[in-house]
N, C-alpha and C positions, 0 to 999 in steps of 0.2 A: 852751138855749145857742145859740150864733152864732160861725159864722168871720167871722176878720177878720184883714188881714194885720199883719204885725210892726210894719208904719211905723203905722198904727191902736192898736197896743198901746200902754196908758196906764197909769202908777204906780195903784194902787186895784184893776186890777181882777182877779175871781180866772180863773185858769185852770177850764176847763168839760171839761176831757179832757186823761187822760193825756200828756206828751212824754216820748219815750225817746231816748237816747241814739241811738249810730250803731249801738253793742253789742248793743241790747235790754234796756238798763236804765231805770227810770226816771228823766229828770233833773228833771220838773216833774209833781208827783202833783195830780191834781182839787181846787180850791179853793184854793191855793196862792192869795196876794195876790202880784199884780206889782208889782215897785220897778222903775226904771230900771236898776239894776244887771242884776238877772233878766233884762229886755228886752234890754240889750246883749249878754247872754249868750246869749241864744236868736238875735240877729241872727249873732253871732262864729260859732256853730254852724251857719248856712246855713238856720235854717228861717225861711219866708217869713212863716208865716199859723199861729194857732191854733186854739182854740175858748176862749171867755171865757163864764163864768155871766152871765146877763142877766136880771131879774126878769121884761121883758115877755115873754122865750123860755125862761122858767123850765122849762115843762112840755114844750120840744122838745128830745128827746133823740135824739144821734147813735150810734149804736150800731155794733158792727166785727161784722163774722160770727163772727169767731171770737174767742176770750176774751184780754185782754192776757199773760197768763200761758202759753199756745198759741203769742200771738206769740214772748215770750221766748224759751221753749224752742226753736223753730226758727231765732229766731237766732241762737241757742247752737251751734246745731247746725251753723252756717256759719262762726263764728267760729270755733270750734275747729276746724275744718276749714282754714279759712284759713291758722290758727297752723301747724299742723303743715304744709302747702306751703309759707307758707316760711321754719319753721325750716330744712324738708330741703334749699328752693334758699340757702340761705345758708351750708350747710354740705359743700352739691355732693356731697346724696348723694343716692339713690333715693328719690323720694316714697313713703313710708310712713301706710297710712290705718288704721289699726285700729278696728276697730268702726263704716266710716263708717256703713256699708250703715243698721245697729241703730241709729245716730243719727237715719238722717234716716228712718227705716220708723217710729219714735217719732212725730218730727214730726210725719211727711202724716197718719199715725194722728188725733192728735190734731185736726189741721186739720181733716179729713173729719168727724171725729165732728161736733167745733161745727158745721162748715155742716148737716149731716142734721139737726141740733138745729135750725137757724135757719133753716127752711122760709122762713121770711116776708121774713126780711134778703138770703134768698138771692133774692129778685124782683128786686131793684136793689141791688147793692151798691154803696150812696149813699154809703160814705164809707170805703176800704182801706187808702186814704192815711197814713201816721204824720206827714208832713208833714218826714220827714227826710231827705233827698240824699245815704243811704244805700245800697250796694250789698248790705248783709244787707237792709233793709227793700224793697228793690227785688224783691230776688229770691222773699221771704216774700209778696210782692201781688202777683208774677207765680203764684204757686203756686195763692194762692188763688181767682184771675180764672178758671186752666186748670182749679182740678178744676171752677168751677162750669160753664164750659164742656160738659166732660167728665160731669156728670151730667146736662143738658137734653139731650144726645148719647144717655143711659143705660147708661153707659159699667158696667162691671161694676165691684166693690171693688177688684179685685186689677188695673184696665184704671187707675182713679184712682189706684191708688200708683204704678203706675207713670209716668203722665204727670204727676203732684206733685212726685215727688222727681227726674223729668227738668228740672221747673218750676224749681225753688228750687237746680237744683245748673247750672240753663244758663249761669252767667257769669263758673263757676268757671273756667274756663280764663285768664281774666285776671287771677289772682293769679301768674299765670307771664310776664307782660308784662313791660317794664321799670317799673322802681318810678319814675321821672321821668314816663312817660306816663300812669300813673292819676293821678299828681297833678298834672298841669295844667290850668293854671282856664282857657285858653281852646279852642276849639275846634282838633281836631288835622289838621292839613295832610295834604295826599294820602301824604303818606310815612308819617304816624304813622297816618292810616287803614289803610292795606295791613300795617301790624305789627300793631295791634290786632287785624284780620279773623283774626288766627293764633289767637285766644283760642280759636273754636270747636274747632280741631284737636286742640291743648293739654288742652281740656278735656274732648274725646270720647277721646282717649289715657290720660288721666289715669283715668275714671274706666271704661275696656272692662274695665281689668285689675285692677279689684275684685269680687272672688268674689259680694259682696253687694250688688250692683248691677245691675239689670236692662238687660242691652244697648240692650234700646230708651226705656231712659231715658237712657243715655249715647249715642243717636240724637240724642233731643233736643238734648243739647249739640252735637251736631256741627251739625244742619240749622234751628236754629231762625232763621238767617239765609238761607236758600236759599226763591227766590222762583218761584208756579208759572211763570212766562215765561221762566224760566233765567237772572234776572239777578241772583238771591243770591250770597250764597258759603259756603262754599267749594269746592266739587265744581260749580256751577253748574247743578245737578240741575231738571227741568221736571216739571210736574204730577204725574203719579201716582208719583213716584216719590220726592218727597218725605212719608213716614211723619205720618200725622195728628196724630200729639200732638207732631210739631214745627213744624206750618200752629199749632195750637193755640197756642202759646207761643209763638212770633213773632208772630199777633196783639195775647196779652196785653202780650209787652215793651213792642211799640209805642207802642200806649193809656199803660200806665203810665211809660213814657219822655217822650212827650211830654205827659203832664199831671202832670209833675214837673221840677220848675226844675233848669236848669242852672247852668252860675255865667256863661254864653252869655248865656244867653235865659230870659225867663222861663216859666211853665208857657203849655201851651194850655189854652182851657176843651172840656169835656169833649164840647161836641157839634161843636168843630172838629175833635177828635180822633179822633174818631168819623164822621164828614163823611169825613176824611180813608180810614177804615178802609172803608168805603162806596165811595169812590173804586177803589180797591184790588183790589173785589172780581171776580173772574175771573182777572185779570193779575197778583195779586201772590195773593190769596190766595183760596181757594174759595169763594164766597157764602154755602153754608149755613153756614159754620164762624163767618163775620161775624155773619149775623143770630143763630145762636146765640149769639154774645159777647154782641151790644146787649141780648140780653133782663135781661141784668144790669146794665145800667150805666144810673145815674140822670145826663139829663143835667143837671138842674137839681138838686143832690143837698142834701138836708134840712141844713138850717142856713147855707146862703150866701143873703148878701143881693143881691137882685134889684130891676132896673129895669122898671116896667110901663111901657107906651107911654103912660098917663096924665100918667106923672114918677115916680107914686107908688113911694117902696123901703118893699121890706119883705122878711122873711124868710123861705123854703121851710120847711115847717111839716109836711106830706104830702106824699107820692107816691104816684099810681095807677100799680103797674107799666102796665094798656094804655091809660096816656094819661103818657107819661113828659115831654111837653114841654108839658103842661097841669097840673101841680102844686097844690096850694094853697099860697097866700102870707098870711104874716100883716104886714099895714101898719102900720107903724111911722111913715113920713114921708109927709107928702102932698104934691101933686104941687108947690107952692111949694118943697119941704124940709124946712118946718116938722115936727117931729114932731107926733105924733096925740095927745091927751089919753090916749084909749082906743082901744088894738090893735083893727084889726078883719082879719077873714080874707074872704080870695076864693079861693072854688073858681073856677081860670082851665076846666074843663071846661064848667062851665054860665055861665060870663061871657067869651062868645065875640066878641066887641068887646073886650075885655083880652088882651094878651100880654104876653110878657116880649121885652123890646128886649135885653138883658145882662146883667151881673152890677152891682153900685153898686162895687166896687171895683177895676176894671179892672186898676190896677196891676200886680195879683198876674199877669194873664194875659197872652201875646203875640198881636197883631192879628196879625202875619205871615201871608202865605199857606204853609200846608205843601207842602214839599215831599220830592223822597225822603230825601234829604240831611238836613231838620230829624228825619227822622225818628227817627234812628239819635242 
């Protein structure tokens, strides 16, 4: 299979990976044929890029750490949690959580088990993305960025639940925002910034005063925006005394905020995002906590198609997690455009006169310089 984004998407051809809803439902299951109908569909939804069966990338499979059915559940587990904040703000009574705690201990559960299962996926997790502009699936890929974090750390079982379910519940406090500011499609003005910043407080309030929550997961909610220089919010707290597994999860937001589209901007590619996170390190966030992120993240990640300095595109096929910006490509187009009769593959480790100049489908990403600003 092969990513490609929606404006690429063409009546024929089949879907190569699941699409879910914003719920966690499926709305387009593997092999499904696209019509223009379908496509209109998946653009009305906000998703940019999919994955498409390809005969000459037949045998490159994209695979998730953890199992679709894992995702589900844990975005079950947010959605129902969502409902009930605010049934209760619409009815202006006490948020009432019953059972959150048992919801989401379920969840991480399961998360952990599949990454422990997926020794191998867990080297580079090439691909977490659902490709939805979703605030469950946002939170569900911040989860699982933090516990792989949190295990290269050697974090204990009961150290990963608690930084999981600090992961997947940090942005719960903005379901207490105004209902006008999550749904505005453009970027929000210095006044809707400073209302938003309240989400952390909201959501470390929100979730002290549930019996089956571990305070320092509801830490995380509070500080996963508080930076070591003192320029986060909302306490404005400096280095050590910002709580590890909330450096943890402010890195992961980041990463997955800005290589997911806005309705702004489009996504970054994953090694300006990263570049970015690199930048960072001392002054915003710890170094060793960064280099332990990168050891996950594939920049060039299996199934986007790539520009060699030749011309030649072709597809990312392998990853050596210790050569992650040396991939193997399989060639599709040569360097005229023309396509190839017959696929052939370059290990870019051992053809060191070969690089990758970008991606072939730039659209999907933003050249923009980052800044703090895009980061958030």
């Amino acid at each position: 299979m092969r990513l490609v984004s929606i404006k690429q998407a063409r009546p024929g051809m089949k879907v190569g990976r699941t699409i879910f809803t914003e719920d966690g439902k499926t709305l387009l299951g593997v092999g499904v044929t696209l019509t223009e109908r379908l496509i209109q569909g998946l653009t009305r939804s906000g998703i940019d890029s999919l994955y498409i069966e390809d005969e000459r990338t037949e045998d490159i499979v994209v695979e998730d750490v953890i199992r679709p059915e894992t995702r589900q559940t844990a975005v079950e587990a947010i959605v129902k949690t969502v409902k009930q904040i605010t049934n209760s703000n619409k009815l202006a009574r006490k948020v009432s959580l019953n059972e959150m705690g048992l919801l989401f201990q379920q969840a991480c559960n399961s998360i952990l088990d599949d990454m422990m299962g997926n020794q191998q996926l867990l080297l580079h997790l090439t691909s977490i993305s659902t490709h939805s502009p979703s605030l469950y699936h946002h939170s569900v890929n911040v989860a699982v960025l933090a516990a792989a974090v949190g295990m290269s750390l050697g974090y204990s079982r009961s150290q990963l639940m608690e930084l999981s379910i600090g992961a997947m519940l940090h942005d719960i406090g903005k379901v207490q925002l105004p209902p006008e500011l999550l749904q505005k499609q453009e970027r929000w003005n210095e006044e809707e910034q400073e209302i938003a910043k309240q989400h952390t407080m909201l959501g470390f309030n929100l979730l002290r005063k549930q019996h089956d929550i571990s305070l320092l997961s509801a830490h995380v909610c509070l500080q996963h925006h508080e930076r070591l220089d003192g320029s986060g919010y909302p306490q404005g707290l400096k280095g050590k005394n910002i709580h590890e597994y909330a450096q943890i999860v402010g890195i992961c937001d980041v990463y997955d905020s800005l290589t997911s589209p806005r309705p702004w901007r489009k996504r970054y590619m994953p090694q300006d995002a990263l570049e970015y996170l690199f930048g960072a390190g001392g002054h915003l966030f710890e170094h060793h906590l960064i280099k332990a992120f990168s050891k996950h993240i594939a920049v060039f990640p299996i199934g986007s198609s790539v520009v060699l300095n030749t011309g030649e595109v072709g597809v990312v096929c392998r990853v050596d997690p210790d050569y992650c910006h040396r991939p193997t490509v399989r060639v599709l187009k040569d360097g005229r455009g023309n396509d190839v009769r017959v696929p052939y593959e370059l290990d870019l480790k051992s053809q060191i006169n070969l690089f990758i100049v970008g991606f072939e489908d730039e659209e999907l990403f933003s050249l923009e310089g980052l800044t703090q600003n895009s980061a958030n």
